[in-house]
N, CA and C of each residue as an Amber inpcrd file, in Angstrom:
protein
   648
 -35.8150000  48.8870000  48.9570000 -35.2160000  47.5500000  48.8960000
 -33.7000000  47.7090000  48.8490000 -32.9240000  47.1270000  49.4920000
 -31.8460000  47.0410000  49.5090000 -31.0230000  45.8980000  48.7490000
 -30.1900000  46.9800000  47.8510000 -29.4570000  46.6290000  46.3030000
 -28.8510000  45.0420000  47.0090000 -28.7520000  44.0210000  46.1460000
 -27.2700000  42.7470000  46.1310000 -26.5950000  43.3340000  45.7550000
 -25.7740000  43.0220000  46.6960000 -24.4410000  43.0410000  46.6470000
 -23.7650000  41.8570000  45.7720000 -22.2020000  41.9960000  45.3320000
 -21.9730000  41.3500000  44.4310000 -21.8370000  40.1010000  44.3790000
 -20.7130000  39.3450000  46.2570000 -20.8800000  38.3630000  46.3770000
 -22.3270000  37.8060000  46.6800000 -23.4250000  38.4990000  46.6130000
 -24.9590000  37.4570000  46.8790000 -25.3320000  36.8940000  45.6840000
 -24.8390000  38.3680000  44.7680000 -25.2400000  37.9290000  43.2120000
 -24.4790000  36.7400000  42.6470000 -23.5470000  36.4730000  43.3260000
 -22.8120000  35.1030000  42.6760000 -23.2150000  34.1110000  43.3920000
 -23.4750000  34.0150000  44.3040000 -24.5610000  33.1560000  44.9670000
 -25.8420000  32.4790000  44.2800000 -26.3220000  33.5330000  43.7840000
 -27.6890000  33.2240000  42.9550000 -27.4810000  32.6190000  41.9570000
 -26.4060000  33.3850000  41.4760000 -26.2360000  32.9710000  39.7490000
 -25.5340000  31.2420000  40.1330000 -24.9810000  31.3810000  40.7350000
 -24.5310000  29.9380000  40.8360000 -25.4450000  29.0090000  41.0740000
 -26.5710000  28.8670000  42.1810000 -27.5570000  28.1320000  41.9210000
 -28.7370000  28.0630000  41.3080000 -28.1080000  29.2340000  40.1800000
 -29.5520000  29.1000000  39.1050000 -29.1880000  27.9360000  38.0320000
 -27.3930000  27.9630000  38.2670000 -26.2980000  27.2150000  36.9630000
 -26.8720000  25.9440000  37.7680000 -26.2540000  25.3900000  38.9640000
 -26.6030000  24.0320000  39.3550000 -27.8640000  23.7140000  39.4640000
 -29.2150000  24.6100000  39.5510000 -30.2670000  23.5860000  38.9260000
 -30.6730000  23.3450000  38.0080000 -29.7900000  24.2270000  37.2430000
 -30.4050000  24.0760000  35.3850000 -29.2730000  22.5420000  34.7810000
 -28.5340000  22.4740000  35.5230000 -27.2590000  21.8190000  34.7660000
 -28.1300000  20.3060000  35.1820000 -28.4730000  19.8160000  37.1690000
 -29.3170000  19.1300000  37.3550000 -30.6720000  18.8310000  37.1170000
 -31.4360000  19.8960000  36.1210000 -32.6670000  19.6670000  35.4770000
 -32.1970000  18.9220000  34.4970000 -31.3820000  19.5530000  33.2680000
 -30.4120000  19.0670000  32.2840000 -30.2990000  17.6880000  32.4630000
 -29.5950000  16.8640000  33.3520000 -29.4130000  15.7350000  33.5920000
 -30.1300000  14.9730000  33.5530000 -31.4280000  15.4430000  34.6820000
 -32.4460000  14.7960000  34.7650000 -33.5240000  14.1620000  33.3080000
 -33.4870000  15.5100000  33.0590000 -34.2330000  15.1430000  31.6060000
 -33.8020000  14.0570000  30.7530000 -32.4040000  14.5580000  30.4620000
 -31.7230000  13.1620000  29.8180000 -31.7330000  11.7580000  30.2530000
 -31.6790000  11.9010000  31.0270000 -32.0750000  10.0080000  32.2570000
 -33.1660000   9.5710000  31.6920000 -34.3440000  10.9020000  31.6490000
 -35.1640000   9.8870000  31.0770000 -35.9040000  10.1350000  30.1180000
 -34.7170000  10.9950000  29.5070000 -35.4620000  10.4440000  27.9560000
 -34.5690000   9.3560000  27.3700000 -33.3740000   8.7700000  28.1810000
 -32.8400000   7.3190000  27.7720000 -33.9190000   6.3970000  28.4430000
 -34.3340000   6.1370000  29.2840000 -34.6900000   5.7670000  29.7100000
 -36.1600000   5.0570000  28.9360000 -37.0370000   6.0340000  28.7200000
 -37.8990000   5.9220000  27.8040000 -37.2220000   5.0050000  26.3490000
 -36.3690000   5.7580000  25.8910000 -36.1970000   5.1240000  24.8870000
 -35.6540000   3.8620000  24.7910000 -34.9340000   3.5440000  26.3550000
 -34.7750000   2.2880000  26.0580000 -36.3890000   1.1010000  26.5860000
 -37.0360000   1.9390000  26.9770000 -38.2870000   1.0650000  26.8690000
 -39.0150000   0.6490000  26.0120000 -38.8950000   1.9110000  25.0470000
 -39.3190000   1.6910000  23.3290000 -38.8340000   0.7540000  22.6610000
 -37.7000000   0.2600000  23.2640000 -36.6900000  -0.2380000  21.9900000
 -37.3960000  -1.5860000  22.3270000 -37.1610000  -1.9720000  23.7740000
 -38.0080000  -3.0880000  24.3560000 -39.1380000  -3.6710000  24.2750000
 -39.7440000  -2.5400000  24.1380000 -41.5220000  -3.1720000  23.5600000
 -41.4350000  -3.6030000  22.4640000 -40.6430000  -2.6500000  21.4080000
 -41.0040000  -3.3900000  19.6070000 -40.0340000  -4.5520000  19.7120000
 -39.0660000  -4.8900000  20.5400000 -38.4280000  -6.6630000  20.5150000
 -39.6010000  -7.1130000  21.1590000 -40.1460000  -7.4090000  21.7360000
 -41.0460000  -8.6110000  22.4470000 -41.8510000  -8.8460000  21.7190000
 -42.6180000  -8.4540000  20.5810000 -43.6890000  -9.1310000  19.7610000
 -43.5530000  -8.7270000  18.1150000 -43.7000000  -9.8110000  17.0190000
 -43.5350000  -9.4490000  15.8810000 -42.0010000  -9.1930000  15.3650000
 -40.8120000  -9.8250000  16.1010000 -39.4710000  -9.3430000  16.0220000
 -38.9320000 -11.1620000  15.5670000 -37.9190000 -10.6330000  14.2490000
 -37.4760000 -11.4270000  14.0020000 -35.9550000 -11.7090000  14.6250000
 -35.4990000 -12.2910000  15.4150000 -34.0700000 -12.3820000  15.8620000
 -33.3700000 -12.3950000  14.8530000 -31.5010000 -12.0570000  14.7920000
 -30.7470000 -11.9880000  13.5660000 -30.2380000 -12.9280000  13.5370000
 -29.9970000 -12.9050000  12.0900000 -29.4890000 -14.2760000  11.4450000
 -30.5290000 -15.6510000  11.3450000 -32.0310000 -15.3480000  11.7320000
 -33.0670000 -15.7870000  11.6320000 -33.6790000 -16.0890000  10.2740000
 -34.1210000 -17.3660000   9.7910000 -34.8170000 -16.9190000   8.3950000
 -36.9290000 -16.6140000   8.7450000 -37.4640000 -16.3510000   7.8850000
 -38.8430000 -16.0940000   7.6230000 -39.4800000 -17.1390000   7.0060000
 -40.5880000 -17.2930000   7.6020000 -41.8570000 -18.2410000   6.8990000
 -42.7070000 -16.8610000   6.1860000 -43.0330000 -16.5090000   5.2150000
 -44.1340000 -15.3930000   4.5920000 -45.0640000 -16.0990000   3.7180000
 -46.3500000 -15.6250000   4.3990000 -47.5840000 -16.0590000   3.5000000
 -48.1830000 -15.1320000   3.2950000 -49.4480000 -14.6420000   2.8700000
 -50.5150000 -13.9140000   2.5730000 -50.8530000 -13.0470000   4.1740000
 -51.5930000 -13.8540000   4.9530000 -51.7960000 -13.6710000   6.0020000
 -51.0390000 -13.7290000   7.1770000 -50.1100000 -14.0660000   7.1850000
 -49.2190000 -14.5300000   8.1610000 -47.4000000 -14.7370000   8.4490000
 -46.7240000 -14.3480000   8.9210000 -45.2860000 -14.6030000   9.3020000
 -44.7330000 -15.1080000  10.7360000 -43.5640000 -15.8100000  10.5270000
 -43.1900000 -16.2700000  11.3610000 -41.5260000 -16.7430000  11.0620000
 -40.5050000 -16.5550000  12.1760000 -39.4830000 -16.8370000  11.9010000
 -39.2450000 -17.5200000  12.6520000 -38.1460000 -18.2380000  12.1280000
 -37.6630000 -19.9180000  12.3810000 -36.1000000 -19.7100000  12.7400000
 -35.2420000 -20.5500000  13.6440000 -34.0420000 -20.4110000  13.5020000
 -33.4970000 -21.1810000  12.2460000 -31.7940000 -20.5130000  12.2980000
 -30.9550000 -20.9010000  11.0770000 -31.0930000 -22.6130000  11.0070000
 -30.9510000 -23.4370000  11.9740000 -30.6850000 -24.7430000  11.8940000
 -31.9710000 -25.3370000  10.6080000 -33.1630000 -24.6830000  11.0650000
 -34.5040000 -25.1560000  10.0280000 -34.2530000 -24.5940000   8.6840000
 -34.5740000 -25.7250000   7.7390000 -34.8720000 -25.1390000   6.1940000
 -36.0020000 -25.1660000   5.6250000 -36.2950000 -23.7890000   5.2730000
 -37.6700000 -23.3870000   4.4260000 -37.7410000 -24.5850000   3.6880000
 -38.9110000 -25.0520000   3.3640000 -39.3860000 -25.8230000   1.7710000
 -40.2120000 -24.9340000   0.7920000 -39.8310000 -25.6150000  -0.2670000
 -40.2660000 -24.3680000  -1.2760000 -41.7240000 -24.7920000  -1.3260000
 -42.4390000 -24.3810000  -2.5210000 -43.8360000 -25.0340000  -2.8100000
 -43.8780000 -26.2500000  -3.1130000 -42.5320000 -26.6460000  -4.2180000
 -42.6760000 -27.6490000  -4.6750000 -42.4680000 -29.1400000  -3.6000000
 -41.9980000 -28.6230000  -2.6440000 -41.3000000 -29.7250000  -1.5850000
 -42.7360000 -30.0690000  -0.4640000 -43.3760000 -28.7440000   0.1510000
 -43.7430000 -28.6740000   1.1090000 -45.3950000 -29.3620000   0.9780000
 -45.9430000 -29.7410000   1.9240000 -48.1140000 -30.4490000   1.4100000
 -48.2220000 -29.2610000   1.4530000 -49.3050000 -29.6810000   0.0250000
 -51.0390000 -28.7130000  -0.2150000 -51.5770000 -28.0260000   0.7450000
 -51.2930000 -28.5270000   2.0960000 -52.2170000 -27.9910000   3.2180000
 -51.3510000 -26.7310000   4.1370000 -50.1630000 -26.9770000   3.5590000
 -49.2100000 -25.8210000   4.3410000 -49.0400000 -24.3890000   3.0890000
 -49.1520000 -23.5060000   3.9110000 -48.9780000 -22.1420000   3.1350000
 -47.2500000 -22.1280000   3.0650000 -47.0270000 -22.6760000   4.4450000
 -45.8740000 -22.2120000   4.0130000 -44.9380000 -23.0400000   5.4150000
 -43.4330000 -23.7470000   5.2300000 -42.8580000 -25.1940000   5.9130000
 -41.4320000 -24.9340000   6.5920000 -41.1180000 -24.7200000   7.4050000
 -39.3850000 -25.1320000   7.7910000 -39.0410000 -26.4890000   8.4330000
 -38.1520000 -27.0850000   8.2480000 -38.3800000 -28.2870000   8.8970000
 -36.7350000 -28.5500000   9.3200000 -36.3780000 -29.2050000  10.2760000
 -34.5520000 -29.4160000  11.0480000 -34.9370000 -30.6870000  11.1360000
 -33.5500000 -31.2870000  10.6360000 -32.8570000 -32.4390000  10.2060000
 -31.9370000 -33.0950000  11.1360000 -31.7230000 -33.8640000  11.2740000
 -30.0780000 -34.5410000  11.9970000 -29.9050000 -36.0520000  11.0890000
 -29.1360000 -36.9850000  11.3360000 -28.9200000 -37.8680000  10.7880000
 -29.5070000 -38.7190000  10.7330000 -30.8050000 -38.9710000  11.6890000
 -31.4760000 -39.8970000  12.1920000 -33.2730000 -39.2230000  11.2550000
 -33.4160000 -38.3420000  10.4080000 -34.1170000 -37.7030000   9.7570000
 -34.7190000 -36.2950000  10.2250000 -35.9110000 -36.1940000   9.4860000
 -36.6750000 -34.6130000  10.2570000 -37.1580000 -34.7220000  11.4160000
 -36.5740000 -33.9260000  12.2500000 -36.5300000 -33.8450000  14.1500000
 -37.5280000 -32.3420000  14.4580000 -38.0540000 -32.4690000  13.4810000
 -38.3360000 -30.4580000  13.4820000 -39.2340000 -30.1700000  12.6300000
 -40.2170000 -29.6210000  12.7340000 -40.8820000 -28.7490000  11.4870000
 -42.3300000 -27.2970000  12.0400000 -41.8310000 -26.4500000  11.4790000
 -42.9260000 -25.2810000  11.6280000 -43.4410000 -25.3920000  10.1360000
 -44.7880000 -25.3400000  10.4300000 -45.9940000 -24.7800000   9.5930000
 -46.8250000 -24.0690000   9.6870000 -47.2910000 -23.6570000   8.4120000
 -48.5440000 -22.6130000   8.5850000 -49.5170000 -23.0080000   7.8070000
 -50.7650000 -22.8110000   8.2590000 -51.7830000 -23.1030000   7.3930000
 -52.7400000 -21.8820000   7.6160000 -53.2290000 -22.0370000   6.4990000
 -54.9280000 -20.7610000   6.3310000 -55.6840000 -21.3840000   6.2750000
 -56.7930000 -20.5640000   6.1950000 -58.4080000 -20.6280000   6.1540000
 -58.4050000 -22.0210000   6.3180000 -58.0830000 -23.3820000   7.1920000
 -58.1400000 -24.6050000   7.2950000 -59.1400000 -24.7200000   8.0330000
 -60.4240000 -23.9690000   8.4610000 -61.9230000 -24.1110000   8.9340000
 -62.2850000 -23.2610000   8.7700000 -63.8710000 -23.2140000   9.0470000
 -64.4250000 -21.9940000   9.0450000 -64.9760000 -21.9270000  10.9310000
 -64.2400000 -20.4460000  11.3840000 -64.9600000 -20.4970000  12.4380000
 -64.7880000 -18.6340000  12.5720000 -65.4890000 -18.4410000  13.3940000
 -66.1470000 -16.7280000  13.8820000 -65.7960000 -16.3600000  14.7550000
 -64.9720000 -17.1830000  15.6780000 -63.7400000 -16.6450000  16.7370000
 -62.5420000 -17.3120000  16.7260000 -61.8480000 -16.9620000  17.5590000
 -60.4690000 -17.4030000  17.9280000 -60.3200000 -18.6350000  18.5170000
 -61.3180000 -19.0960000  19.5500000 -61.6200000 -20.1930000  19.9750000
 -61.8990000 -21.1430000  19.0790000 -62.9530000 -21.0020000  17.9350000
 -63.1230000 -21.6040000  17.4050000 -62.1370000 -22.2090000  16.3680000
 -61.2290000 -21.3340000  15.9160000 -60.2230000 -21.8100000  15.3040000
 -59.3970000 -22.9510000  15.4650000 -59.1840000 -22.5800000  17.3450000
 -58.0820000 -23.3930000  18.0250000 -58.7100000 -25.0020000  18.0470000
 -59.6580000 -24.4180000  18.2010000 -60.1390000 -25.7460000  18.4830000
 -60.2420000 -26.9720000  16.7640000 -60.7130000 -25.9070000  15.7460000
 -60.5670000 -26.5010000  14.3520000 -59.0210000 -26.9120000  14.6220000
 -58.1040000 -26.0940000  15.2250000 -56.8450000 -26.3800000  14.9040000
 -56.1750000 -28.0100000  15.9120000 -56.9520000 -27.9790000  17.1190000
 -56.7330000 -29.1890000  17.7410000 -56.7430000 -30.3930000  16.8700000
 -57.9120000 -30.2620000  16.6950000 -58.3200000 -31.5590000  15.6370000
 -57.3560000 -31.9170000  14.9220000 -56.4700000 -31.1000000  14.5860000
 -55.1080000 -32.0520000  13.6590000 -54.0630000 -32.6320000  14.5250000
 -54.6420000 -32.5890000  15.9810000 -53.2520000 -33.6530000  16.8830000
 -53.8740000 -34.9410000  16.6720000 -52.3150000 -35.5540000  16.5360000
 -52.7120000 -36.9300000  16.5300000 -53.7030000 -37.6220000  17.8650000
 -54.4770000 -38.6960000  17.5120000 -55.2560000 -39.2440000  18.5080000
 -53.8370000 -39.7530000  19.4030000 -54.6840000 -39.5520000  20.7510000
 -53.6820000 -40.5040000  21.7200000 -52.7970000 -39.4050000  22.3810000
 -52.3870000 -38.3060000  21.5320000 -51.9510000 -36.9350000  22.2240000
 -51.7530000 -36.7640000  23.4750000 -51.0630000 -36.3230000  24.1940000
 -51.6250000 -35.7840000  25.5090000 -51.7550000 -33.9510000  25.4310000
 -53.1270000 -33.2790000  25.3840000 -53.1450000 -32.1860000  25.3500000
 -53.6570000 -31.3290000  26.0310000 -52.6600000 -29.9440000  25.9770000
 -53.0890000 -29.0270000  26.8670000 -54.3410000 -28.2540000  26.5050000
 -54.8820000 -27.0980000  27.5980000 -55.5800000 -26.5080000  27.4650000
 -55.8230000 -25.4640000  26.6670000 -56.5580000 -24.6390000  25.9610000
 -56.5910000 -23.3560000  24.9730000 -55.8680000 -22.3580000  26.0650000
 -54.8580000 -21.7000000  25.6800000 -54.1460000 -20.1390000  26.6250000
 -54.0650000 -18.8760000  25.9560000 -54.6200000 -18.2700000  26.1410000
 -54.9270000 -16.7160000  25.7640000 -53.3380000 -15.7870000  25.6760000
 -53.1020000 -15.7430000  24.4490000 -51.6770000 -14.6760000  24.1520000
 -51.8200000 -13.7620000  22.8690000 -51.3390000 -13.0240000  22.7180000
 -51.4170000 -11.9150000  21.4930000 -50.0240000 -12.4360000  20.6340000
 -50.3750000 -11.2780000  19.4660000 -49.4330000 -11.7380000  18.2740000
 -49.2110000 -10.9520000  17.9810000 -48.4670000 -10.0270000  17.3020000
 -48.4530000  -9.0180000  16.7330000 -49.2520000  -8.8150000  15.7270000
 -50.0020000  -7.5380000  15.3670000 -50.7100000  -7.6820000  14.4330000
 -51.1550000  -6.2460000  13.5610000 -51.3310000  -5.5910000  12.5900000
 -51.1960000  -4.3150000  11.7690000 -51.6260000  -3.1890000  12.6900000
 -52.2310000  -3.3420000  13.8400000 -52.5230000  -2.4110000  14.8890000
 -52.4160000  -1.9860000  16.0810000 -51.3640000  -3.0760000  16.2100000
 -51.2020000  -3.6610000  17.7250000 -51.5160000  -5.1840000  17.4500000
 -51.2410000  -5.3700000  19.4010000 -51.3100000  -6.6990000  19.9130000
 -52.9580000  -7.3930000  18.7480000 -52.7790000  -8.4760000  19.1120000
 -54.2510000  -9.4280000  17.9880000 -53.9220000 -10.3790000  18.6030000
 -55.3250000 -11.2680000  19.6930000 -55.7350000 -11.9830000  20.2880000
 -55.5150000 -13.2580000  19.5950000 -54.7820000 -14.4210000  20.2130000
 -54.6320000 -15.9550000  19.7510000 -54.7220000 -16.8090000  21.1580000
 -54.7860000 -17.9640000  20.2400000 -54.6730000 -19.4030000  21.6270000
 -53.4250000 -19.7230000  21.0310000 -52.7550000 -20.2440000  22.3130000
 -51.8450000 -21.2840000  21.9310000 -52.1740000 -22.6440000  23.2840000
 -51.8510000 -23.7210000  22.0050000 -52.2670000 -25.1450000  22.5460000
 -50.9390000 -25.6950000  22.8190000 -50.8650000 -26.3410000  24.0810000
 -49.8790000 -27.3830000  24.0570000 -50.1760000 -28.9290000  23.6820000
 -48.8760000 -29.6090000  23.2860000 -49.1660000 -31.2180000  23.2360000
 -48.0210000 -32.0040000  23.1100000 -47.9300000 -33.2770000  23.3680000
 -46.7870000 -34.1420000  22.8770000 -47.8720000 -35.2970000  22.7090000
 -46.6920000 -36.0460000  21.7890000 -46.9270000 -37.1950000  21.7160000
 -45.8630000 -38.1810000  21.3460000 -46.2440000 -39.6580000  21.4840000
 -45.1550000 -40.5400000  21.4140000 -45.3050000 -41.0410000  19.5050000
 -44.2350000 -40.6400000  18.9810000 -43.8980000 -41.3560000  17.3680000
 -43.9240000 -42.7970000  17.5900000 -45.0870000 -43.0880000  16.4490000
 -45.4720000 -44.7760000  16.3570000 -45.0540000 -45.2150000  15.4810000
 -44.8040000 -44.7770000  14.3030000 -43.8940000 -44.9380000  13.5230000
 -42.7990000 -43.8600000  12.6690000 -41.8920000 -44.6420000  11.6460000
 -40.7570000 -43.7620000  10.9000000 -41.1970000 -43.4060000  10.0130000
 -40.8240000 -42.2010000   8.8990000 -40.8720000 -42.2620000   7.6880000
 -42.2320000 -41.5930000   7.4530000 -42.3470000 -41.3070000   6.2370000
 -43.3890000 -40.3100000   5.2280000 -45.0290000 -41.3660000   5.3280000
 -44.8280000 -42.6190000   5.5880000 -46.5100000 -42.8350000   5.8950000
 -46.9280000 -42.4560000   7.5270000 -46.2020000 -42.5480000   8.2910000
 -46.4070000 -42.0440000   9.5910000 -47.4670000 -40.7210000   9.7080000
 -46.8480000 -39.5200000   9.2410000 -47.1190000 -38.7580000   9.3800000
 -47.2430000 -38.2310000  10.4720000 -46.6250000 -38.5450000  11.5690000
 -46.4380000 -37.9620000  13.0760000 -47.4290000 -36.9980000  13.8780000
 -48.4610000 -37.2720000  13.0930000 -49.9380000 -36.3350000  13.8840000
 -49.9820000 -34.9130000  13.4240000 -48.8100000 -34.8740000  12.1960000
 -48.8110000 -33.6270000  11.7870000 -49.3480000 -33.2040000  10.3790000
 -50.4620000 -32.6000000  10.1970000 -51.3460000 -32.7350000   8.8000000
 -50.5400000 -31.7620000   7.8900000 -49.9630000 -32.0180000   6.7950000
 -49.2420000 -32.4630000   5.8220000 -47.8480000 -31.7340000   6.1150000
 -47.8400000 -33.2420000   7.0750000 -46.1180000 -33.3250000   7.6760000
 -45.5970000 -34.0490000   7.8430000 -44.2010000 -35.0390000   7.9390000
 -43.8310000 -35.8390000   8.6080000 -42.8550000 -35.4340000   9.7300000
 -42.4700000 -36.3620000  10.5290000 -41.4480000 -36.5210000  11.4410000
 -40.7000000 -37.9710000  11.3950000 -39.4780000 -38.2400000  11.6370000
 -38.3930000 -39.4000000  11.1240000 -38.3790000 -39.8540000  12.6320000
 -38.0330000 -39.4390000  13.3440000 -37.6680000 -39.9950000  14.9500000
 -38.3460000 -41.5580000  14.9940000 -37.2400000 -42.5210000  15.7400000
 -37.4360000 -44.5750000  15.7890000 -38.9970000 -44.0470000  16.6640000
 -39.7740000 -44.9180000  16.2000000 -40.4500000 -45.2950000  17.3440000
 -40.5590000 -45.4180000  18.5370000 -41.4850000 -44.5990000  19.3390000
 -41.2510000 -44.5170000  20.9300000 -40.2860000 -43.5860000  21.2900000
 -40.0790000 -42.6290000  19.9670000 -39.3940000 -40.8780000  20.2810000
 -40.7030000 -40.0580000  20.9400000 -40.2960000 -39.0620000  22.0830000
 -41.0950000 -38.3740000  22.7490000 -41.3150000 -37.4560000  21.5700000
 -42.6590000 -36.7420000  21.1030000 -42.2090000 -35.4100000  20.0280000
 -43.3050000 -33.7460000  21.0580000 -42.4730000 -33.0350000  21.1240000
 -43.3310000 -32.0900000  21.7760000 -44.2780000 -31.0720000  20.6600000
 -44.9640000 -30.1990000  20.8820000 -45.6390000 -29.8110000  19.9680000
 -46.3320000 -28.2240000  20.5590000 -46.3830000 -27.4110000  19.5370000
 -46.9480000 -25.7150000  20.3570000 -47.8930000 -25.5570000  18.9920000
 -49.1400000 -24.9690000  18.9550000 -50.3790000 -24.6520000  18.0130000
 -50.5100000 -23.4010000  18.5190000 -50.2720000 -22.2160000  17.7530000
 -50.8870000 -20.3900000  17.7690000 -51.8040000 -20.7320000  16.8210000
 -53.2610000 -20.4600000  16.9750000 -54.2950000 -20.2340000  16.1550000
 -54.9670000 -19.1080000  16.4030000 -55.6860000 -18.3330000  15.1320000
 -56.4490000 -17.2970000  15.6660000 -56.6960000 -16.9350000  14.2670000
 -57.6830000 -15.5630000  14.1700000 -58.0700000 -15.0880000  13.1160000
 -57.2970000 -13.8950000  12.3270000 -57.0550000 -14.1970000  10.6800000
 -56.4200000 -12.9720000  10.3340000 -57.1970000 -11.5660000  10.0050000
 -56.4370000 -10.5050000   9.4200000 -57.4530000  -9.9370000   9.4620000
 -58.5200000  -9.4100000   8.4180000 -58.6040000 -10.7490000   7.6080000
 -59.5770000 -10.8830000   7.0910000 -60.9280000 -11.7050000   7.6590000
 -60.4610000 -12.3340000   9.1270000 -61.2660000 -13.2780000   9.8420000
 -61.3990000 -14.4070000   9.3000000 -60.4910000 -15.1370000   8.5860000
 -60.0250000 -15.9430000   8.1180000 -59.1710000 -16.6870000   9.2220000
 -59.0450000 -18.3580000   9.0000000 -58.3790000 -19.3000000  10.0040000
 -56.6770000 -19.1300000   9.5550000 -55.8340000 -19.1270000  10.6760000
 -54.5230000 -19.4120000  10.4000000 -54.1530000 -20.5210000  11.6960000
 -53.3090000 -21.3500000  11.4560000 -52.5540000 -22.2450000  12.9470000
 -51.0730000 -22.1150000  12.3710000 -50.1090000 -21.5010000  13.2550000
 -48.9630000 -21.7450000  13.2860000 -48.4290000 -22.7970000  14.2080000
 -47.6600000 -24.1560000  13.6160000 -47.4260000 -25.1040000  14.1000000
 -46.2040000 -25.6130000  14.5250000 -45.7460000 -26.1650000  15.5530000
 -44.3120000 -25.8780000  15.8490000 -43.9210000 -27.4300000  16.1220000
 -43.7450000 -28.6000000  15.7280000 -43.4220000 -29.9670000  16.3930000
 -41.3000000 -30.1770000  16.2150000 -41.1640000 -30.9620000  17.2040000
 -39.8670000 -30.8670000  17.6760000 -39.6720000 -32.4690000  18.4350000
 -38.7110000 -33.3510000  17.9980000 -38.4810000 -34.2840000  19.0350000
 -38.1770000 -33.4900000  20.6080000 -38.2360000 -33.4780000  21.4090000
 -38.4270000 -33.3380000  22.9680000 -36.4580000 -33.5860000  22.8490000
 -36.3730000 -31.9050000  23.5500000 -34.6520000 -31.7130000  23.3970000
 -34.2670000 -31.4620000  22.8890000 -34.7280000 -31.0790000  21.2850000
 -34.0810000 -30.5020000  20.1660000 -34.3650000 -29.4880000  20.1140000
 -35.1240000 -28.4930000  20.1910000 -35.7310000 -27.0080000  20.3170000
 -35.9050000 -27.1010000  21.8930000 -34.8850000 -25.3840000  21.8620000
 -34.8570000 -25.0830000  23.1430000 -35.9670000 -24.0680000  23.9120000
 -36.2750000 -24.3160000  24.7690000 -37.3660000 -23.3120000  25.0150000
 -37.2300000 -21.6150000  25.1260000 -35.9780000 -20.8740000  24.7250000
 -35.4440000 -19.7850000  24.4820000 -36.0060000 -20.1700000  22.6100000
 -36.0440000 -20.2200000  22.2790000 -35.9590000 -20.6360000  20.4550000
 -37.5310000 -20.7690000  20.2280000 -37.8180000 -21.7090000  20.4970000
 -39.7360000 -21.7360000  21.0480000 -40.2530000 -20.7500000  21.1090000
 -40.2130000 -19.5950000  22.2930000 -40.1820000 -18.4090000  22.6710000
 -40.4830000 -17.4440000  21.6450000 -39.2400000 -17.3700000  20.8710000
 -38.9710000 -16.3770000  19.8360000 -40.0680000 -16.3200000  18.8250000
 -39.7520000 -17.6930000  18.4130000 -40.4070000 -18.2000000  17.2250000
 -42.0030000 -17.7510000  17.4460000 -42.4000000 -18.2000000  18.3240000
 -43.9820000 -17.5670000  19.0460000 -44.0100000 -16.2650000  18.9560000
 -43.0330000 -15.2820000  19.8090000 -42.9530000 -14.1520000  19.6430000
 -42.9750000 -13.4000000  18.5530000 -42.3250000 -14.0140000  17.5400000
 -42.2820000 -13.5320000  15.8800000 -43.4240000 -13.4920000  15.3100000
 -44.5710000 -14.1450000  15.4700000 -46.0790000 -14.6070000  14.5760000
 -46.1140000 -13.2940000  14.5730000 -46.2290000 -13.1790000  13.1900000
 -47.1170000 -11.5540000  13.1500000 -48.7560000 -11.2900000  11.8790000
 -49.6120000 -11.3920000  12.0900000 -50.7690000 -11.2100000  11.3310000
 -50.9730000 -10.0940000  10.8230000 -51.3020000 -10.4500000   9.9650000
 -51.0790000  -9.3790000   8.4250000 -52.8920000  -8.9270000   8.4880000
């Protein structure tokens, strides 16, 4: 065999340097890469945005933007675990709730549907839609319901179709409305409830707030 010579040997050695330096690179691309996918998956479900406050119950969380204020126990109905509700001058324009074990049912469906039953009659409502929540193991199977309806009356006897809730908006205010129901994981009922005069919650905010449910 005939010896390299010196300039071949620098030849070699040089493109042993440029594919190690371009492996090098490569690798790094994507192990950013990856990681910025990681970072991405744990924001899209169970993530509270900042400067966000928390609804916490037993079974269940959910965060609300800054504009909404928690109610304590003493403020909030018997039937809510737990209340945020947004204000303007014209009264409460806003309120998320949570409720538990508020039926007994053996699926998810069945829940939603226990959970329909608290729209006001006259409603116009959507269909049951299949979405996940975050949940101690992963994704955990829910419905979410759509609905609006038109406010018939003002004030704390009204009760705006919302079981132990009110809404303030004059009469003949549009109010929109989002229901996550499903089972915790005790198989126990939860409905996270979202009502809003129509224009006041933006559908970026909506979003979140959905995105945040996380089952305990």
């Amino acid at each position: 065999m005939r010896a390299m010579t010196g300039k071949n040997e620098k030849k070699r050695t040089a493109g042993r340097t440029g594919y190690a330096s371009a492996s090098a690179t490569a690798t790094a691309a994507l192990a950013t890469l990856l990681l910025a996918a990681g970072c991405g998956s744990e924001a899209s479900s169970g993530a509270v945005p900042e400067g966000w406050g928390t609804l916490k119950t037993p079974a269940v969380t959910v965060a609300h933007p800054p504009a909404f204020e928690a109610q304590s126990a003493g403020e909030r109905s018997k039937y809510n675990a737990a209340a945020a509700t947004l204000s303007d001058e014209s009264g409460t324009i806003g309120m998320i709730t949570v409720q538990l074990d508020f039926t007994d049912a053996d699926s998810v469906e069945e829940a939603a549907i226990g959970a329909e039953a608290g729209v006001a009659l006259g409603s116009t409502l959507g269909k049951q839609e299949e979405i996940n929540v975050s949940g101690p193991d992963g994704d955990e199977e829910a419905r979410r319901i759509n609905f609006e309806f038109t406010q018939k009356d003002s004030g704390a006897g009204s009760g705006a179709g919302t079981p132990g809730g009110t809404l303030d908006p004059k009469a003949g205010t549009r109010v929109a409305g989002v229901i996550v129901a499903g089972l915790d994981a005790d198989d126990k009922t939860y409905a996270v409830r979202i009502d809003a005069v129509k224009g006041k919650l933006s559908k970026g905010d909506l979003k979140k707030i959905i995105d945040s449910i996380t089952v305990k």
